[in-house]
C-alpha positions as CSV (number, residue, x, y, z in Angstrom):
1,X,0.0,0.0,0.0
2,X,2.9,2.4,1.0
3,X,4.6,1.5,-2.5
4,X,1.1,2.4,-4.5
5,X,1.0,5.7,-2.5
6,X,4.7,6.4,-3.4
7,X,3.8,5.8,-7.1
8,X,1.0,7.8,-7.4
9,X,2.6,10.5,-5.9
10,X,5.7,10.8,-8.1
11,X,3.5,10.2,-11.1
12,X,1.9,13.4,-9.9
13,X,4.4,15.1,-9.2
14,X,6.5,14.2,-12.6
15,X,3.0,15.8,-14.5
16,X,2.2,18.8,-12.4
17,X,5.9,19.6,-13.2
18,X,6.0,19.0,-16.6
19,X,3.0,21.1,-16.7
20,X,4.3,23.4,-14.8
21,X,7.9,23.8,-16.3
22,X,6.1,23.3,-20.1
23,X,6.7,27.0,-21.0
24,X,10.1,27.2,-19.6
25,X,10.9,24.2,-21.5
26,X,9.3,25.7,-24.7
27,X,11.2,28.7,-24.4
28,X,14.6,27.4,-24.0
29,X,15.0,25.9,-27.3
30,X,18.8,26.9,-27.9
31,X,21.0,25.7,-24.8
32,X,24.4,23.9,-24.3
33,X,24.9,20.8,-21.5
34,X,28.3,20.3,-20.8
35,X,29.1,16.3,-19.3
36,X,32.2,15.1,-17.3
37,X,33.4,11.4,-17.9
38,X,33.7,8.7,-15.4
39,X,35.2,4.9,-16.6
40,X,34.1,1.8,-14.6
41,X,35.5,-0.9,-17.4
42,X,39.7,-1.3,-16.6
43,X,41.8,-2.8,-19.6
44,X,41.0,-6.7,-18.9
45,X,44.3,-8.1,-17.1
46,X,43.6,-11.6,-17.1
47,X,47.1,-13.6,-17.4
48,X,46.2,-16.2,-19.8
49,X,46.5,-13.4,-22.8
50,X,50.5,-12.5,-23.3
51,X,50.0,-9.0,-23.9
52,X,47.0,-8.2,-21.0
53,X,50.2,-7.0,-18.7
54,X,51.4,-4.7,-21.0
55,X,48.2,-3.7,-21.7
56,X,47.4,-3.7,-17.8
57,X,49.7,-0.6,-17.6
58,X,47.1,1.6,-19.0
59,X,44.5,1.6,-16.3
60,X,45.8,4.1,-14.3
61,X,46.9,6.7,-16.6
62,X,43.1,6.1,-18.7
63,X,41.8,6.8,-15.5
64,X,44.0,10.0,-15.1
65,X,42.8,10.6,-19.1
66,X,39.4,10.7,-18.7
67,X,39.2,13.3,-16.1
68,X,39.9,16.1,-18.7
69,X,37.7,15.0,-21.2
70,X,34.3,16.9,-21.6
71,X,31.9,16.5,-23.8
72,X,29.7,19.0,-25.5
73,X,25.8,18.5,-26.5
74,X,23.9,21.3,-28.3
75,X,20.5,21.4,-29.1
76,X,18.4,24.1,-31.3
77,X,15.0,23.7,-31.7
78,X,14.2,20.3,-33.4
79,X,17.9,19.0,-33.7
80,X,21.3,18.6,-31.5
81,X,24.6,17.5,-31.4
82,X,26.5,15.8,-29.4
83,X,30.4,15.5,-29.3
84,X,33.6,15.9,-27.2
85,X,35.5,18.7,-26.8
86,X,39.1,19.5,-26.8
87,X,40.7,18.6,-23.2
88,X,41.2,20.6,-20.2
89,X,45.1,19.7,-20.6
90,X,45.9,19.0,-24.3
91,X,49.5,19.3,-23.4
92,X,49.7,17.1,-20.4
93,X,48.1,13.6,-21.8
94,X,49.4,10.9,-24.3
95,X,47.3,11.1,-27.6
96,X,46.9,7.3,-27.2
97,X,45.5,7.5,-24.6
98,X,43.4,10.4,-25.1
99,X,41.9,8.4,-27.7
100,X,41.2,5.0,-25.8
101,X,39.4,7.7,-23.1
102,X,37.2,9.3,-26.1
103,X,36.2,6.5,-27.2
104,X,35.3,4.4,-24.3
105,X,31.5,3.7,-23.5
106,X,30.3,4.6,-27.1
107,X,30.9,8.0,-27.1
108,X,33.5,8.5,-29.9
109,X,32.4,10.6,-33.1
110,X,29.7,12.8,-33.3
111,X,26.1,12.3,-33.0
112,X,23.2,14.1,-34.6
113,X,19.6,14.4,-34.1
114,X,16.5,15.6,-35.9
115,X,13.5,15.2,-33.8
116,X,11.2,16.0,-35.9
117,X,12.3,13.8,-38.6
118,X,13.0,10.9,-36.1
119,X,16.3,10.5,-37.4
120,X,19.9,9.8,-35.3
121,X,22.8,9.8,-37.2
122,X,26.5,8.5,-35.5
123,X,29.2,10.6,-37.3
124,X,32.5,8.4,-37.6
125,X,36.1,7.1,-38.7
126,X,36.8,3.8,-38.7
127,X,39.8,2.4,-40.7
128,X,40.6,5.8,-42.1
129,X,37.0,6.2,-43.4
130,X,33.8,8.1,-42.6
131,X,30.9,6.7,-42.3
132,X,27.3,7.8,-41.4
133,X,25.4,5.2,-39.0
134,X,21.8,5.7,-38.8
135,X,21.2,4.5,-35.6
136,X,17.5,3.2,-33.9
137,X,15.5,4.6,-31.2
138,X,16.0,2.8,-27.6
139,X,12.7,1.4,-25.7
140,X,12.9,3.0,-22.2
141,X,11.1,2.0,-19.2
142,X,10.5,4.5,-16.4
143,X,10.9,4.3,-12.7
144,X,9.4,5.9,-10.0
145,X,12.8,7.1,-8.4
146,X,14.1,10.5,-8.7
147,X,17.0,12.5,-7.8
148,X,18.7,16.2,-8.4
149,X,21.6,16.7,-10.5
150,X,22.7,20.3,-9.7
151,X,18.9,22.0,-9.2
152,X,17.4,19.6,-11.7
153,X,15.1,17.3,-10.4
154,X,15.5,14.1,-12.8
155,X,14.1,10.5,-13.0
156,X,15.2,7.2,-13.6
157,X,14.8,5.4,-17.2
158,X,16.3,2.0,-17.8
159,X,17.1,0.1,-21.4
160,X,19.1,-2.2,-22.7
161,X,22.5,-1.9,-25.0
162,X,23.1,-4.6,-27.1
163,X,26.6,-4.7,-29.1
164,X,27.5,-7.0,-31.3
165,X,31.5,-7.5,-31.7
166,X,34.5,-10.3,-32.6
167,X,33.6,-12.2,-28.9
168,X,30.0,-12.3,-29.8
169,X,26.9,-10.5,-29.0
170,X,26.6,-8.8,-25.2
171,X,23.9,-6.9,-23.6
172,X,24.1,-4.4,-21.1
173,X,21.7,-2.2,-19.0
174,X,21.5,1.3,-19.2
175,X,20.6,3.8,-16.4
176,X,19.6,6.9,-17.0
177,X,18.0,10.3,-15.3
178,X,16.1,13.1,-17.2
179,X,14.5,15.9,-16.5
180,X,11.4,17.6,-17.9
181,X,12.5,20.9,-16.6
182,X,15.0,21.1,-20.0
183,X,13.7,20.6,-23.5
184,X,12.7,16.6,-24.0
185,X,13.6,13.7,-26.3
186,X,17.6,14.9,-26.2
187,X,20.6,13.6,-24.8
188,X,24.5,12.5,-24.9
189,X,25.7,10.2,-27.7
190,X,23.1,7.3,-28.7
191,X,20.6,8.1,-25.8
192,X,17.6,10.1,-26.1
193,X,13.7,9.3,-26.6
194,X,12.7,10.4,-23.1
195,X,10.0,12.8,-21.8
196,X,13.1,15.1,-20.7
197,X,16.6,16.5,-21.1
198,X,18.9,13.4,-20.0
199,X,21.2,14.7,-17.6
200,X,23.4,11.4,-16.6
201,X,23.9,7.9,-18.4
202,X,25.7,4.8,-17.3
203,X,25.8,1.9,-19.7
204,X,28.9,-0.7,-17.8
205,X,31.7,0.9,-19.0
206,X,31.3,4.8,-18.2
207,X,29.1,7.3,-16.9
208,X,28.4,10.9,-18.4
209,X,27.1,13.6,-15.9
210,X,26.2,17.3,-16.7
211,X,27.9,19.3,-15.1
212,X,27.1,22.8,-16.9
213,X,23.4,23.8,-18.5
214,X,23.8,27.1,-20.7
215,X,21.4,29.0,-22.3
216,X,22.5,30.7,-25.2
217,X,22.0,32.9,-28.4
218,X,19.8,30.9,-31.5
219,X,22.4,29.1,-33.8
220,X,21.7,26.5,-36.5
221,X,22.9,23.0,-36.5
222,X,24.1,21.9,-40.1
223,X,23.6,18.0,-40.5
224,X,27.0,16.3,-41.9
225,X,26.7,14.9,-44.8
226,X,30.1,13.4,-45.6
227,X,30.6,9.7,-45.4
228,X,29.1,6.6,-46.5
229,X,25.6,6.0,-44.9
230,X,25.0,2.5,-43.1
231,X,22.7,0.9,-40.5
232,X,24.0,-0.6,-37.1
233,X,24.3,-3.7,-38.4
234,X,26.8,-2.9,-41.1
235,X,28.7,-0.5,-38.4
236,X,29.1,-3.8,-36.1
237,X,30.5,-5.5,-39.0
238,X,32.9,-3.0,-39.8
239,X,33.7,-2.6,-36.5
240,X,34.2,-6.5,-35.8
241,X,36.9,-6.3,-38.5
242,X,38.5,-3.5,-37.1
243,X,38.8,-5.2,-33.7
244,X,40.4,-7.9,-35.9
245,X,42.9,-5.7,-37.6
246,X,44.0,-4.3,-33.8
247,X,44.6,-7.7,-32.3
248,X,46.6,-8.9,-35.2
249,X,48.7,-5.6,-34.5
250,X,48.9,-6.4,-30.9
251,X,49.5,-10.0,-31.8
252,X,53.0,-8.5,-33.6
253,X,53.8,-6.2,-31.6
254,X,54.1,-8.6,-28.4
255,X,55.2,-11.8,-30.5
């Protein structure tokens, strides 16, 4: 009975505020949400691979990598974009290893959306080419717990990841926390579809968290059309042989 009561009271209180906060929401069409990076997946060390030590010997300085990294989502009016920006210390980090803590989690490339169109497009390099993935929507459930991330009230949304590489297909769950206090549907890299702003995203292997919300001048957001366009399907293929190509390199390297 407590629980039901619980329920119905967030439910509420999730629509009076969305009610509430629909013209401020409306209004703020051009803004900027700047995320921080957190890694929870470590370079495997397992000793029955030759070459895990000397990979080993980049945990602690990814670590170090990742906490200049910021990443940059931008939205005006019906479409956004989200990508990293430079570091807070360009000079100070290996460009290796600024790399590795890029790409980590998903989050390499840059990532386009037009809402009214339905229509997310992954912007990357891979093997020294471009390529345009059109990627599909996620199915989200929504939970009755909430939380403030600086002096937004969000709530929790779950899904599932599913990635397909060399060592077969994996699933992985997804938390996430939105708020309907910022414009809906947007958020970093490949998650969006929510009745709010996300505003943090964990997936296994990192965690974005915004740490800045900016409202700024109108601008327009010009959709890239460079590179050869492919569905997620064809992207894990490419990227299966890419994984390929690397552990042959590592494979030399450590022979």
């Amino acid at each position: 009975m407590k629980n039901s009561v619980v329920k119905i009271a967030l439910i509420i209180s999730a629509s009076l505020g969305f009610i509430s906060n629909n013209s401020y929401a409306q209004n703020a069409k051009f803004l900027e949400v700047i995320y921080k990076k957190e890694v929870s997946l470590k370079v495997d060390t397992a000793k029955n691979n030759p070459h895990q030590v000397n990979l080993s010997a980049f945990n602690t300085p990814l670590a170090d990598a990742v906490k200049d990294i910021r990443y940059s989502l931008k939205i005006s009016n019906n479409n956004s974009v989200f990508k990293v920006v430079e570091s807070l210390d360009n000079d100070s980090k290996n460009n290796t290893l600024k790399k590795a803590a890029i790409s980590i989690g998903g989050t390499n490339g840059g990532f386009y959306i037009n809402k009214q169109d339905s229509i997310t497009i992954l912007n990357k390099t891979l093997l020294g080419a471009n390529f345009r993935v059109l990627l599909k929507p996620k199915k989200w459930k929504i939970h009755n717990k909430s939380k403030y991330i600086g002096k937004y009230l969000c709530y929790k949304a779950t899904t599932i990841d599913t990635v397909n590489n060399s060592k077969g297909i994996h699933k992985f769950r997804v938390n996430a926390w939105f708020t309907n206090q910022l414009p809906p549907y947007f958020g970093p890299a490949a998650y969006y579809g929510l009745p709010g702003l996300i505003l943090e995203v964990e997936n296994g292997k990192m965690r974005l968290t915004a740490t800045k919300v900016s409202f700024v001048k109108p601008f327009k957001i010009k959709k890239n059309k460079s590179g050869k366009l492919i569905t997620e399907d064809e992207d894990s293929l490419n990227q299966i042989e890419a994984e390929k190509n690397i552990k042959e390199h590592f494979n030399d390297v450590f022979r």
